[in-house]
C-alpha positions as CSV (number, residue, x, y, z in Angstrom):
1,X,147.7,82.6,167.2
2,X,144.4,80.7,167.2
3,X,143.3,80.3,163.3
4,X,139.9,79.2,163.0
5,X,138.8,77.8,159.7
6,X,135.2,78.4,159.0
7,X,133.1,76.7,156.4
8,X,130.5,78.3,154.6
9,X,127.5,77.2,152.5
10,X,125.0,78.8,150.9
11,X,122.6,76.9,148.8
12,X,119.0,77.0,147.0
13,X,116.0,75.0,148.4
14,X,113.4,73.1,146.7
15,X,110.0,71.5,148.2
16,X,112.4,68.3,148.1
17,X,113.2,68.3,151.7
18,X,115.7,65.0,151.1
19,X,117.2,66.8,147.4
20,X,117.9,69.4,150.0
21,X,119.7,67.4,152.8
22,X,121.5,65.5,150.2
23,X,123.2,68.5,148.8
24,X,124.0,69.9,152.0
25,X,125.4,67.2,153.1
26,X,127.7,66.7,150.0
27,X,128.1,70.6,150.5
28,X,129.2,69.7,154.1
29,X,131.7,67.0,152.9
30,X,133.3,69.7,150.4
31,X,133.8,72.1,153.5
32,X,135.4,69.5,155.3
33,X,137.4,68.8,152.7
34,X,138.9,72.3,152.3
35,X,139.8,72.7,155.8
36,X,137.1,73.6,157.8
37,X,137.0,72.6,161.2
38,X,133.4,74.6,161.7
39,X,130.4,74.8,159.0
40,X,127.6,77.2,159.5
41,X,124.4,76.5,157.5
42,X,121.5,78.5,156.3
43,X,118.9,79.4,158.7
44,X,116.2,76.4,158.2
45,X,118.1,75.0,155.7
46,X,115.8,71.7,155.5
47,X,113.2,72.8,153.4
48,X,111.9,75.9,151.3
49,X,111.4,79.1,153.5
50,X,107.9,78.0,154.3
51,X,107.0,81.7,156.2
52,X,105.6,82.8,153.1
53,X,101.9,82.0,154.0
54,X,100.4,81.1,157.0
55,X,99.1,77.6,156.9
56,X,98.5,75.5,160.1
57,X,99.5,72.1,158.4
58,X,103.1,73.8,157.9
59,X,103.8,73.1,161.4
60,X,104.3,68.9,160.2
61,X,107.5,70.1,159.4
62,X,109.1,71.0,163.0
63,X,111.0,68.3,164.6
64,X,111.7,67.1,168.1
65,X,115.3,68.1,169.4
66,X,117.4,65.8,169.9
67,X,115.4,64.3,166.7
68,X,116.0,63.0,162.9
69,X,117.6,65.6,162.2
70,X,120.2,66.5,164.9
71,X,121.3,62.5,164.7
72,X,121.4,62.6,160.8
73,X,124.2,65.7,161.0
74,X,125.5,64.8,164.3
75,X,126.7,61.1,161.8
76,X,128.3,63.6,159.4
77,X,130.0,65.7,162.0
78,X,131.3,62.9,163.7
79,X,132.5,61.5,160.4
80,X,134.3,64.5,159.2
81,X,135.8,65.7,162.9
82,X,133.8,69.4,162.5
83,X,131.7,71.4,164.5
84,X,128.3,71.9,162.7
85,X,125.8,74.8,163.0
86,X,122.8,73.8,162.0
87,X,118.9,75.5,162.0
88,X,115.8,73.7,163.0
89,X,112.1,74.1,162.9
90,X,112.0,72.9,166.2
91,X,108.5,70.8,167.7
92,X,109.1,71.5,171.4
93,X,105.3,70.3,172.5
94,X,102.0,70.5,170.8
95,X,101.3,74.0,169.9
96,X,104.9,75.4,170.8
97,X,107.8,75.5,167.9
98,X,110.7,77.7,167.3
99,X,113.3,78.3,165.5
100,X,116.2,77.2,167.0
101,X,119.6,77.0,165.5
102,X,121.6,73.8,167.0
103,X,125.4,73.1,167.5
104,X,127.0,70.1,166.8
105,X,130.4,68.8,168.5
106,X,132.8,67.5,166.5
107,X,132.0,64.0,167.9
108,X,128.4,64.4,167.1
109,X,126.8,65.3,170.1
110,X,124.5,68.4,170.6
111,X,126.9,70.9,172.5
112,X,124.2,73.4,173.0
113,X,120.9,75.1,171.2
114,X,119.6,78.5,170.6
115,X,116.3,79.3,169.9
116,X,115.7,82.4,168.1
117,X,114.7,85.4,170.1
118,X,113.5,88.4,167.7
119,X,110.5,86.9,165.3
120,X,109.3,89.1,162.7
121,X,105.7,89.7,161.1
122,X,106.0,91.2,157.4
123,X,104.9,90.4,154.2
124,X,106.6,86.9,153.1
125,X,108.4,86.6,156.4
126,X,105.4,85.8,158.7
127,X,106.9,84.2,161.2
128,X,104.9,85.0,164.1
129,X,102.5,82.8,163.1
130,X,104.9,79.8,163.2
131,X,107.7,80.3,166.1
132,X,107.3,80.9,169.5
133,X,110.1,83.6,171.0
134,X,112.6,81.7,172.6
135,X,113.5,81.8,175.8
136,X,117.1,80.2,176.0
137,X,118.8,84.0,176.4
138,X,122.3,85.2,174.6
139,X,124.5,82.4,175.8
140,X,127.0,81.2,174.0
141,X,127.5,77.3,173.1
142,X,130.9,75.9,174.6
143,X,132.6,73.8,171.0
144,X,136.0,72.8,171.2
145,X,136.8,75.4,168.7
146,X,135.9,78.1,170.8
147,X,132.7,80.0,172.0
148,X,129.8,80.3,169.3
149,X,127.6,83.3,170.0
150,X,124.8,82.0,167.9
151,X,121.9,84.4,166.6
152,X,119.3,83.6,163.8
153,X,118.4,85.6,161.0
154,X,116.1,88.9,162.5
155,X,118.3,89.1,165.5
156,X,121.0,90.1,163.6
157,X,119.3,94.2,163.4
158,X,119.7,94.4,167.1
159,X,122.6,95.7,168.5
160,X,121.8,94.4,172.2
161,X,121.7,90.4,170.7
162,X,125.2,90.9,169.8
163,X,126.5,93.1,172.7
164,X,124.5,90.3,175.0
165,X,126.4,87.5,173.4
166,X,130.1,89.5,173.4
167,X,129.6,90.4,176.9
168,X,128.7,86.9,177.7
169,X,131.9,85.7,176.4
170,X,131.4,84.3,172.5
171,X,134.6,84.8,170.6
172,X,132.8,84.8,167.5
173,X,128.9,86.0,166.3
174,X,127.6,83.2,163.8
175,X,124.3,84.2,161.8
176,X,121.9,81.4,159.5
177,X,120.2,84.0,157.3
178,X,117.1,83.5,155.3
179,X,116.4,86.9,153.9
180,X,115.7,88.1,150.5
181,X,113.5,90.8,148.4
182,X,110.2,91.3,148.8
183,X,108.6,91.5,144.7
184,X,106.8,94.7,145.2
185,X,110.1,96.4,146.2
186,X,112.1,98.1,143.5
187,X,115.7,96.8,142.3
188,X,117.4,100.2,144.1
189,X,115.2,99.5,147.2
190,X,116.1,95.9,147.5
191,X,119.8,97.0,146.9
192,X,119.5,99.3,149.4
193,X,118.3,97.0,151.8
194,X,120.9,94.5,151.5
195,X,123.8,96.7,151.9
196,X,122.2,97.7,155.4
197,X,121.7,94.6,156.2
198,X,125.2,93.8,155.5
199,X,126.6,97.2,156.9
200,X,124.7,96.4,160.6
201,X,126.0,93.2,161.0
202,X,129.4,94.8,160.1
203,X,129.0,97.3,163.1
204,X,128.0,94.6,165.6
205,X,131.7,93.0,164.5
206,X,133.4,96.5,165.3
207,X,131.6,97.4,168.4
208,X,132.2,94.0,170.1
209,X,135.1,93.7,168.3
210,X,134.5,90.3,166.9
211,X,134.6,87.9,163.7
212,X,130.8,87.8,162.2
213,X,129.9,85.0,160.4
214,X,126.9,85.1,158.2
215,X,125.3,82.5,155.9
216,X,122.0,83.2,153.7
217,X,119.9,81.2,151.2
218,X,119.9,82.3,147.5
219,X,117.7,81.9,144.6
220,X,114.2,82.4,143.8
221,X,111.7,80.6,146.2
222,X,107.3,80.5,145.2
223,X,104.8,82.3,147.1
224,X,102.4,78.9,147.5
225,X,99.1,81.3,148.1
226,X,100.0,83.1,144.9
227,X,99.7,86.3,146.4
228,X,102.9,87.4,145.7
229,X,105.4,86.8,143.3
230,X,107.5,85.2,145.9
231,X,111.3,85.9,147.2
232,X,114.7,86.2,145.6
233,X,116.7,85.4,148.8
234,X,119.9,87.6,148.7
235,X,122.8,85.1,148.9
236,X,125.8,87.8,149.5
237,X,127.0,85.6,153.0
238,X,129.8,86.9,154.2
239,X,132.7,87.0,157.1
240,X,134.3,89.6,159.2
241,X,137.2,90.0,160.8
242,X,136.7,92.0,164.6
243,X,136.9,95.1,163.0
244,X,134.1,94.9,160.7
245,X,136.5,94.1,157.9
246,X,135.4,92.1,154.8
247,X,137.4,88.7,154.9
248,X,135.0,86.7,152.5
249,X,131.9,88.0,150.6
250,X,129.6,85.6,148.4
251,X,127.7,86.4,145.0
252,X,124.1,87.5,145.6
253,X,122.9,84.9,142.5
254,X,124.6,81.7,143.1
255,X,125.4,78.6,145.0
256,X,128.8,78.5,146.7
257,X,131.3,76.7,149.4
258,X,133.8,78.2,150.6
259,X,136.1,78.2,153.8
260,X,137.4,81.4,155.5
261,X,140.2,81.3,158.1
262,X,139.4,83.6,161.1
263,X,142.3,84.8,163.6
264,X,140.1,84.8,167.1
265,X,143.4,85.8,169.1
266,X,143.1,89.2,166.9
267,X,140.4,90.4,169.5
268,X,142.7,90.9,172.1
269,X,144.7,93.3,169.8
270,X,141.3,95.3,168.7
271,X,140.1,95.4,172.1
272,X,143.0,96.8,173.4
273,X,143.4,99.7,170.7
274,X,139.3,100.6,170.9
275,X,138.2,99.7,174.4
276,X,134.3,100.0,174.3
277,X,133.8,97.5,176.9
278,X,135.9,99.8,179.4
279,X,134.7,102.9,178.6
280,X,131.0,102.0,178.4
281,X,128.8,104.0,181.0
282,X,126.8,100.9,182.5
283,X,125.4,103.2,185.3
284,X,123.2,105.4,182.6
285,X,122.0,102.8,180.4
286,X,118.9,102.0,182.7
287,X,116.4,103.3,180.0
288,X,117.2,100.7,177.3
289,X,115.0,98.3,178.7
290,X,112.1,100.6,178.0
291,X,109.7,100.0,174.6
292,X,110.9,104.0,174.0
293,X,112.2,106.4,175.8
294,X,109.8,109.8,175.0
């Protein structure tokens, strides 16, 4: 059987962009050091969640890739012998950025990038103003651990991001999360929220019938315009196994490593007992590339 073990961190941010590196990298270290022979971070895991406002000057903090960033983690991968998902503000040109998460090979080279297709607008989360859509499809990234179908964040609501990457040939669907309650939402709403957030991701695992991996920011992060009272980010990352099946779930309050072993030959055994792929009607499905179909 091939046994994948997958390292998972999910951390607080301060303004202290190096506070924050330091930690994840000692975060990294302590992953490594359990077993893992892939780490996933937190979707722009640099710095505070800086989508709360919309301020031009905000845009100092994207980074050229290959930059300080990718050669800074590609030192610790190469160290440590892991694969290492990582999520960038990335400066492509003057007036273009996205965000792009970026694999790292185990010998600290950039195996591939993936910049993040679906970009939301909403309150706290204006993105939109920041990230260009990107443009680099649902293609997996080749590791030598296997096939990384990697999404960021808002792509993980939609169904076709995940059936894209599947069909394309990831044996796994890896998602940096930076998402959290909005203040003006109740406690029951923001509960609610979550557990749908949790529960789609769960049926993107059983209709491709892969292993999700998920890894979100927690803790409280400021609104700098003071407009709001800011975000509680919902921690609760978690892991699948191909049938949607909880393998590892972390605390919604709380900093936490931990290392979860994933079984990628299982697909073949899922597959074979629910065969969506064979039974799906690809001659009638013409419409979903409309905006709506009434």
């Amino acid at each position: 059987m091939r046994k994948l073990k997958v390292g998972m961190i999910q951390q607080s941010c301060t303004p202290d962009i190096e506070s924050n590196i330091v930690k994840l990298e000692n975060n990294i270290r302590r992953a490594a050091a359990m077993g893992a022979q892939l780490v996933v971070l937190q979707e722009l895991h640099n710095s505070v969640y800086f989508c709360q406002s919309e301020d031009a000057s905000l845009c100092d903090l994207a980074e050229p890739i290959p930059g300080p960033s990718t050669s800074r983690y590609g030192a610790l991968a190469s160290e440590l012998g892991i694969v290492l998902v990582l999520s960038l503000f990335e400066r492509r040109t003057p007036g273009i950025y996205h965000n792009t998460a970026v694999v790292i090979e185990k010998d600290g080279s950039i195996a591939g990038t993936y910049r993040k297709m679906h970009i939301p607008d909403d309150p706290c989360f204006y993105e939109k103003f920041y990230f260009t859509p990107g443009d680099l499809g649902f293609r997996p990234i080749e590791t030598s651990v296997g096939s990384l179908g990697v999404l960021v964040c808002w792509d993980q609501w939609y169904p076709e991001a995940a059936r894209l990457m599947a069909m394309n040939g990831a044996e796994l669907l890896i998602y940096p999360t930076a998402i959290g309650g909005v203040g003006t939402d109740s406690r029951e709403e923001q509960e609610t929220q979550r557990m749908a957030w949790q529960l789609v991701q769960r049926g993107h695992s059983v209709a491709n019938g892969l292993p999700v991996v998920t890894v979100n920011r927690v803790g409280h992060e400021d609104d700098p315009t003071g407009n709001t009272i800011g975000l509680d980010f919902w921690g609760f990352s978690f892991a699948t196994g191909p049938q949607g099946e909880i393998l590892e779930q972390f605390p919604t309050d709380s900093e936490d490593v931990r290392v979860v072993e994933l079984d990628l030959d299982r697909t073949e055994y899922v597959r074979r007992g629910w065969p969506f792929f064979r039974d799906r009607r690809i001659d009638a499905y013409g419409d979903i590339l409309k905006r709506f179909g009434k």
